[in-house]
PALUMRO-422418 format. One line per 3 residues: number of its first residue (from 1); for each residue x, y, z of N, C-alpha, C. Coordinates in steps of 0.001 Angstrom, whole numbers, padded with zeros to 6 digits. Layout:
N
NUM = X,Y,Z,X,Y,Z,X,Y,Z ~ ...;
//
This chain:
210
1 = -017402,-000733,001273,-016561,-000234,000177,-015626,000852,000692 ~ -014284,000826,000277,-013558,002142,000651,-012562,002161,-000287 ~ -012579,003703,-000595,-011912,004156,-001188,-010458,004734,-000455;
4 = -009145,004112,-000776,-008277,004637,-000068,-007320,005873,-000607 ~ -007187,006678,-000570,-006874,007963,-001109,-005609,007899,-000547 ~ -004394,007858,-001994,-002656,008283,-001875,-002472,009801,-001541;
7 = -002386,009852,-000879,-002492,011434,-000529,-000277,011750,-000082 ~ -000135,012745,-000856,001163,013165,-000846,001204,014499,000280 ~ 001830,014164,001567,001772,014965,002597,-000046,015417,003121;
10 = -000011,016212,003895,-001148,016404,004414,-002082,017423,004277 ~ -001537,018418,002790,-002487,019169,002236,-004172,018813,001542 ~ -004058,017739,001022,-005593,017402,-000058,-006154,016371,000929;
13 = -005821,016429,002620,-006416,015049,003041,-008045,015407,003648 ~ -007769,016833,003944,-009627,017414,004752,-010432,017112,003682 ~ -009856,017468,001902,-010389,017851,000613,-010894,016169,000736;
16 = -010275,015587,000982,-010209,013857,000373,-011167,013298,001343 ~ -011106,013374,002311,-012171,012812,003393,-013312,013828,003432 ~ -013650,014365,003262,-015059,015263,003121,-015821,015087,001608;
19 = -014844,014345,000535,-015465,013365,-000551,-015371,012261,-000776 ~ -015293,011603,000616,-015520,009726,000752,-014285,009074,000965 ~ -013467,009821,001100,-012430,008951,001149,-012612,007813,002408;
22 = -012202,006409,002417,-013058,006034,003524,-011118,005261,004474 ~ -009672,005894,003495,-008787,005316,004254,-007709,006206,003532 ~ -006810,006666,004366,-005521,007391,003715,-004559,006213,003715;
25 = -003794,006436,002509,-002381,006134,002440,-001448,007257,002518 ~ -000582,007657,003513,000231,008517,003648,001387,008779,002884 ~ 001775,009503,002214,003263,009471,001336,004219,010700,001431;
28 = 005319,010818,000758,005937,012104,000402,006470,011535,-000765 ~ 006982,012607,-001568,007585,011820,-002548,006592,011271,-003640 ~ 005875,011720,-004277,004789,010850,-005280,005608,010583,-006549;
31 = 006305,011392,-007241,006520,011536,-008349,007705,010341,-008642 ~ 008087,009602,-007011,008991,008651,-007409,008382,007529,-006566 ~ 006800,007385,-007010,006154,006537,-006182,005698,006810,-004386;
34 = 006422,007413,-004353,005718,007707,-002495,007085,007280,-001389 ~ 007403,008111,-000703,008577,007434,-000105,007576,007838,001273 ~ 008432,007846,002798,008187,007668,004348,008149,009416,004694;
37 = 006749,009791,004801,006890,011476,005368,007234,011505,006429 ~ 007342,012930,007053,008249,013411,007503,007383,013219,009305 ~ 007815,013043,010790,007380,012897,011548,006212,013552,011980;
40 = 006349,015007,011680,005415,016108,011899,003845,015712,010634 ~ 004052,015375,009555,002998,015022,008544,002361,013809,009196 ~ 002816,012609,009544,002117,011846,010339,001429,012424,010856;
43 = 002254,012830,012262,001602,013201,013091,000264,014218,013162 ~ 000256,014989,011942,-000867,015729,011925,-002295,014989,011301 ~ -001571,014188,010131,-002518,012959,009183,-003031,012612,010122;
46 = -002483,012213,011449,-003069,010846,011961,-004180,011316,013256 ~ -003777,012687,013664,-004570,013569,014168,-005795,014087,013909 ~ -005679,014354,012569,-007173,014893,011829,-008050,013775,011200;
49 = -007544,013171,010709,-008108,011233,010189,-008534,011016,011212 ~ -008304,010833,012244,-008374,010246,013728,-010065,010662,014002 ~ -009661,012017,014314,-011255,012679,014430,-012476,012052,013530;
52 = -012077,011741,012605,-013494,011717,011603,-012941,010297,011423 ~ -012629,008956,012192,-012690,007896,012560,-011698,007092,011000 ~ -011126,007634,010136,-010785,007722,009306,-009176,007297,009440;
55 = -008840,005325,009080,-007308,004858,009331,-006558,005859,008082 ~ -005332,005696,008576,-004164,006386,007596,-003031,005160,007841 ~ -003080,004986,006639,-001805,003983,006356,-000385,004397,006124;
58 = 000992,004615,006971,001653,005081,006425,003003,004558,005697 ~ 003593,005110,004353,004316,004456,003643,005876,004343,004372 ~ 006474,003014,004129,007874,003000,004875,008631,003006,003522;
61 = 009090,003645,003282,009784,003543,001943,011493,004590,002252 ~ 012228,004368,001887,013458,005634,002373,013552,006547,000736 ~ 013470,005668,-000284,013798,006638,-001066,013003,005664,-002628;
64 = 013310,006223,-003828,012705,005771,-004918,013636,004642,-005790 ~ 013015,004308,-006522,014073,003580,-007082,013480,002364,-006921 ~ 014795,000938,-006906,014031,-000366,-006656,013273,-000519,-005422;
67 = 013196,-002013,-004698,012802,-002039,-003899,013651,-003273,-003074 ~ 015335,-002751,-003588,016216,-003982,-003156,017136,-002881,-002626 ~ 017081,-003353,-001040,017171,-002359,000164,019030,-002680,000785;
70 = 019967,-001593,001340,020770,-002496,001731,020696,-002322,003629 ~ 021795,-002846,004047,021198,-002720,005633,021091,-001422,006083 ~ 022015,-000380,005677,021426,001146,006004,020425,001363,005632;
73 = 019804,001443,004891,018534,001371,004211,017248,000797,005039 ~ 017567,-000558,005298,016652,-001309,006120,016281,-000633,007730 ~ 017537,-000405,008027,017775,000278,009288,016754,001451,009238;
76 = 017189,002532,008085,016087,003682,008394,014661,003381,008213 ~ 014391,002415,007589,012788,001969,007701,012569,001190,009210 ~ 013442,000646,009359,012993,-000010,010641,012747,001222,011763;
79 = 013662,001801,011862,013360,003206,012546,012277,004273,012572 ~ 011988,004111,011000,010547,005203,010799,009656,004935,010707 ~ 009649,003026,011003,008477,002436,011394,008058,002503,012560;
82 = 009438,002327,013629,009225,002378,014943,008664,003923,015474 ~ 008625,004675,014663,008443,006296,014672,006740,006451,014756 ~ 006667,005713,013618,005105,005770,012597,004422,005445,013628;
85 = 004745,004069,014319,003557,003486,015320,003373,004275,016509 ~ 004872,004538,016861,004439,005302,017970,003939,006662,018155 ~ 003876,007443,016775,002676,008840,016454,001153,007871,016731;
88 = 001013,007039,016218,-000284,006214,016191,-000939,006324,015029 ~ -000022,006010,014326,-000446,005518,012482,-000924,004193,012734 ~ -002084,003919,012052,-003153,002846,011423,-002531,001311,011499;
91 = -001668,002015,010215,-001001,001121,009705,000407,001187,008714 ~ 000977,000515,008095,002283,000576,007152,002111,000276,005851 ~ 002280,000671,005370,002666,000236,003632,004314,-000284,003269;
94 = 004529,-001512,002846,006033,-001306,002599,006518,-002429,001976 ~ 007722,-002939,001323,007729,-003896,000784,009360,-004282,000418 ~ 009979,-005502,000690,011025,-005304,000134,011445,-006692,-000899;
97 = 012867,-006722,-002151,012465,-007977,-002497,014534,-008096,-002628 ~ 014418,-009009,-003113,016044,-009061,-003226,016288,-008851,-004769 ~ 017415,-009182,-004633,017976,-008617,-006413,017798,-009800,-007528;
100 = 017783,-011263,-007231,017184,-012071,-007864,015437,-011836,-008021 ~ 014640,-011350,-007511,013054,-011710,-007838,012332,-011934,-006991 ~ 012794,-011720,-005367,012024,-012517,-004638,011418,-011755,-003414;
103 = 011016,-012004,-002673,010823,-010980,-001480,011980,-011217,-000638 ~ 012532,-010001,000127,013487,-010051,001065,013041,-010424,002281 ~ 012985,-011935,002454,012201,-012207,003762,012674,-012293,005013;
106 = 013787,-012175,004870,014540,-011692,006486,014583,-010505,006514 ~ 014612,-009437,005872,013977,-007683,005935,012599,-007759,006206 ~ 011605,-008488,005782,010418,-008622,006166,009953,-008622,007380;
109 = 010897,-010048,007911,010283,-010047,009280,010183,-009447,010002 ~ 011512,-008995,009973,012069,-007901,011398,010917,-006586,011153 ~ 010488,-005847,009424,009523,-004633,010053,008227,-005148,010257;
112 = 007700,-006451,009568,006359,-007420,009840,006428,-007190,011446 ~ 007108,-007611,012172,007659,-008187,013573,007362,-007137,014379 ~ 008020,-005990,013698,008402,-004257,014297,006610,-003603,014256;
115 = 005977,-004248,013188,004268,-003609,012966,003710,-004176,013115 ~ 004090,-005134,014531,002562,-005749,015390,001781,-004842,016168 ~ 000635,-004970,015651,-000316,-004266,016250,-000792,-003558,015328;
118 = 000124,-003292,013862,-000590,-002631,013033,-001376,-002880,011602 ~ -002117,-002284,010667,-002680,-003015,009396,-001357,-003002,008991 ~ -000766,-003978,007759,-000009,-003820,006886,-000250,-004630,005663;
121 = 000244,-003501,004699,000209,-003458,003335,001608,-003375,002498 ~ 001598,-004614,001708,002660,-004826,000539,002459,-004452,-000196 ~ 003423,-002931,-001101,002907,-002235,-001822,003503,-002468,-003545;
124 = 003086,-001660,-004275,003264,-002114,-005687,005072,-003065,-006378 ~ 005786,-003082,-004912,007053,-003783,-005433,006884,-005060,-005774 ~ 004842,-005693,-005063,004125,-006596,-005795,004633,-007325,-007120;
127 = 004599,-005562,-008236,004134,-006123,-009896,005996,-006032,-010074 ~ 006507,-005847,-009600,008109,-006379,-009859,008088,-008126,-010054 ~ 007706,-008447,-009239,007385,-010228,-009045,007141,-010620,-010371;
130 = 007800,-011704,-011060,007073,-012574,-012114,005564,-013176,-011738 ~ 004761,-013280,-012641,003726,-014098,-012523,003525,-015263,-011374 ~ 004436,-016248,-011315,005060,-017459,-010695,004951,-016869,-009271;
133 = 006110,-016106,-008933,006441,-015582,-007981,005196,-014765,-006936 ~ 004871,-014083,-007876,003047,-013410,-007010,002364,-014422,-006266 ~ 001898,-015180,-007473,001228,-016342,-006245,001918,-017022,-005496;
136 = 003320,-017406,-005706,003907,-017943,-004019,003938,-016461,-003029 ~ 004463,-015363,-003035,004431,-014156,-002430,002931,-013638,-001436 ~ 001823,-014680,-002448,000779,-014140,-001851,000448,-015355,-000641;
139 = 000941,-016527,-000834,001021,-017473,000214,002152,-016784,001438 ~ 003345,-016437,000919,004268,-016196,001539,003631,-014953,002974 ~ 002922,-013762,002764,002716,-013145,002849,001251,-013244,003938;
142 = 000604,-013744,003300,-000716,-014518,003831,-000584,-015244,005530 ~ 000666,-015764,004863,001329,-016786,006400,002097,-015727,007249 ~ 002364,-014875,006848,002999,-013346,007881,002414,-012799,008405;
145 = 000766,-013157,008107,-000365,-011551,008602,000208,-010278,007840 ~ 000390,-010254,006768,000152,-009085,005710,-001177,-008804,005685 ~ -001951,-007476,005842,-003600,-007867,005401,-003948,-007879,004233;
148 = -002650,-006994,003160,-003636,-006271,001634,-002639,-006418,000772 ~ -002325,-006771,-000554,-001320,-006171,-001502,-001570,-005619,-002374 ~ -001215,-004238,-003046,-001583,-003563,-003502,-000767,-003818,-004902;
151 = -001541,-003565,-005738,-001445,-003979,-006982,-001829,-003643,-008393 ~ -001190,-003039,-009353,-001548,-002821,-010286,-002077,-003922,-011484 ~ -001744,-004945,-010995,-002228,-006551,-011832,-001215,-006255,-013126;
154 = -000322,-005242,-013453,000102,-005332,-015092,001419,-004387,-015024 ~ 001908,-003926,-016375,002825,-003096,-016554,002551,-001318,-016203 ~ 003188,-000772,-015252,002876,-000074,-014844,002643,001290,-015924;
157 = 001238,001906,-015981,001309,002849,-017008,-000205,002238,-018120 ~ -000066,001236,-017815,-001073,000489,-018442,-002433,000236,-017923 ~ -003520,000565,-018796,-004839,000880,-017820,-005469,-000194,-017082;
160 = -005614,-000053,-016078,-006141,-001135,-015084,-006811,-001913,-015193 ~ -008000,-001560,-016856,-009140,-002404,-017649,-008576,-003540,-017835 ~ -007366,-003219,-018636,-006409,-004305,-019530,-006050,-004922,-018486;
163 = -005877,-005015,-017261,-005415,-006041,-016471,-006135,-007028,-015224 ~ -007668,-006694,-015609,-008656,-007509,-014771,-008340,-009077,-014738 ~ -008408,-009648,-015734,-007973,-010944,-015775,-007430,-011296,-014971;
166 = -005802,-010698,-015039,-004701,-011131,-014000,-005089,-011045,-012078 ~ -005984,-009964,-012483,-006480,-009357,-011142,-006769,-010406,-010315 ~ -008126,-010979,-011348,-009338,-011616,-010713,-008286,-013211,-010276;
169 = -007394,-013494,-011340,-006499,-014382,-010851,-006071,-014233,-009421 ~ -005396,-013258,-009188,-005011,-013248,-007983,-006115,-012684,-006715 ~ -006954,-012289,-006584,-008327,-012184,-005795,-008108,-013855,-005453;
172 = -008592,-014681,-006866,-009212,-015632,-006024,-008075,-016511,-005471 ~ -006889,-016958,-006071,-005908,-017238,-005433,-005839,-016867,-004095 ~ -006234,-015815,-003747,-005747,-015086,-002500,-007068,-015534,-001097;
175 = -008273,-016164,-001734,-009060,-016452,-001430,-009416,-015976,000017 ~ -009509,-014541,000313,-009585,-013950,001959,-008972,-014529,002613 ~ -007659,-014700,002030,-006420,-014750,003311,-006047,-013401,003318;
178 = -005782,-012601,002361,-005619,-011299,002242,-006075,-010481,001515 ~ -006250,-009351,001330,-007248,-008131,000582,-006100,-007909,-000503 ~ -006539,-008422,-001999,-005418,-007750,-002972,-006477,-006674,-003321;
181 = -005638,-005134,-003255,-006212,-003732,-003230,-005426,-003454,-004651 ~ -006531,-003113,-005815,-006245,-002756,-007017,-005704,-001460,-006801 ~ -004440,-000925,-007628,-004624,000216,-007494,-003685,000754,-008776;
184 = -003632,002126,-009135,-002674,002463,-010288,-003727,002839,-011296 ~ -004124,003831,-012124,-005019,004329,-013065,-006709,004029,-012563 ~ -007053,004196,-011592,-008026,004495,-010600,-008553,005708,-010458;
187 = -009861,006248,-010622,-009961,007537,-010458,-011709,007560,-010180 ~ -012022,008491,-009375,-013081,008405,-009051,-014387,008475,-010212 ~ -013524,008216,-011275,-014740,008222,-013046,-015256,006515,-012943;
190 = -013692,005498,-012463,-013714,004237,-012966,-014029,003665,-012032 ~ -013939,004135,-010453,-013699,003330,-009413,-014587,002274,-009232 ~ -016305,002872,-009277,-017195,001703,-009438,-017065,000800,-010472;
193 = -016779,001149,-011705,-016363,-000107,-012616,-015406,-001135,-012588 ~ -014307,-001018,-011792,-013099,-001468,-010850,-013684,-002468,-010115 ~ -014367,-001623,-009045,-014713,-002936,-007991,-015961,-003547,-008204;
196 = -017039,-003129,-009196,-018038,-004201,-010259,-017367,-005457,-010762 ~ -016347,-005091,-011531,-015917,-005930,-012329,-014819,-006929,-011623 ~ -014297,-006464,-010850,-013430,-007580,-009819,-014416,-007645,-008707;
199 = -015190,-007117,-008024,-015945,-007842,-006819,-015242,-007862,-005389 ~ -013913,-006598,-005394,-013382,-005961,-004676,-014943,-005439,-003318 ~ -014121,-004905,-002703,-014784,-004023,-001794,-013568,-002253,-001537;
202 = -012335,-002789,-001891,-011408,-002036,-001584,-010573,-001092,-003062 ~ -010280,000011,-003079,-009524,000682,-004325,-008477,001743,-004025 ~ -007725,001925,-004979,-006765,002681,-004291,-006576,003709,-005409;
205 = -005811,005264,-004969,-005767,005893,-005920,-005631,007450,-005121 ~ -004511,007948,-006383,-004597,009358,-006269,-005600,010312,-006460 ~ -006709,010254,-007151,-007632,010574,-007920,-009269,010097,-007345;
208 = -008772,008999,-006489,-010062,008210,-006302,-011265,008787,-005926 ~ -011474,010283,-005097,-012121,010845,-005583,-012046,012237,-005728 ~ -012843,012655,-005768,-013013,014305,-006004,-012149,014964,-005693;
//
């Protein structure tokens, strides 16, 4: 079981791993979802995680907003990916889609391509996807070596209870080709009821614990 803790820069991460946290997601930027911290925050995340055997995932994101990127844009993620790995981050979080609905799969490849060698995670630009679209995305994705997609299963804001159904839909769809990682209104009150009730092993969350 692990609990992966959104941790915004590298203040609450000693706090977070000394109460179970068992994986960081790295961020800056929370309040507009999490954008790509800064070289020096890696580098320290991935330093102190390191010690207490503890991956840190870090987010490639440039800024808030959609998740329909243009080539400057792409460029600085490709760059602060190439940054991320070589501090010796875990892994990536990141995601891009186009302006019709879909995933941007020639932006994909190239940072998929750019984060060999590392975990990677497709992050909540997931619940942008129509219904339809998720489950081809999760084939799509599956066939890339993505390992996890992270996912709120519903409308964002909306409690995570209300969206098991959809969840468990996509779990089994996904049938361990890849880890779909619940995440979004998670908190270390619900977390065991979360992964009881979906049959997860994995959770995600600001809150997740203590």
């Amino acid at each position: 079981m692990i609990k992966e803790f959104c941790a915004e820069n590298f203040t609450n991460i000693p706090t977070a791993i000394r109460n179970g946290a068992g994986r960081i997601e790295l961020c800056d930027n929370l309040a507009v979802g999490g954008t790509t911290p800064s070289t020096g925050v890696i580098e320290e995340a991935v330093a102190y995680a390191g010690e207490k055997s503890i991956p840190v995932m870090t987010i490639i994101r440039p800024r808030g907003g959609d998740f329909v990127y243009n080539d400057i844009e792409l460029k600085i993620m490709h760059t602060d990916l190439i940054e991320a790995k070589k501090i010796g981050t875990d892994g990536v979080v990141l995601g891009c889609l186009t302006a019709d609905g879909w995933l941007d799969e020639e932006a994909l490849e190239l940072l998929i391509d750019t984060a060999e060698g590392l975990q990677i995670t497709f992050h909540m630009a997931f619940d942008v996807l129509n219904k339809e679209n998720q489950f081809k995305a999760i084939d799509w994705l599956a066939d890339h070596d993505v390992h996890r997609i992270l996912t709120h299963g519903g409308p964002a804001g909306s409690p995570i209870e209300e969206n098991f159904d959809h969840l468990k839909e996509l779990i089994q769809y996904a049938d361990k080709r890849l880890i779909i990682l619940p995440g979004g209104g998670i908190s270390s009150k619900n977390a065991d009821t979360v992964l009881n009730s979906l049959g997860v092993n994995e959770v995600h969350g600001t809150k997740i614990v203590e």
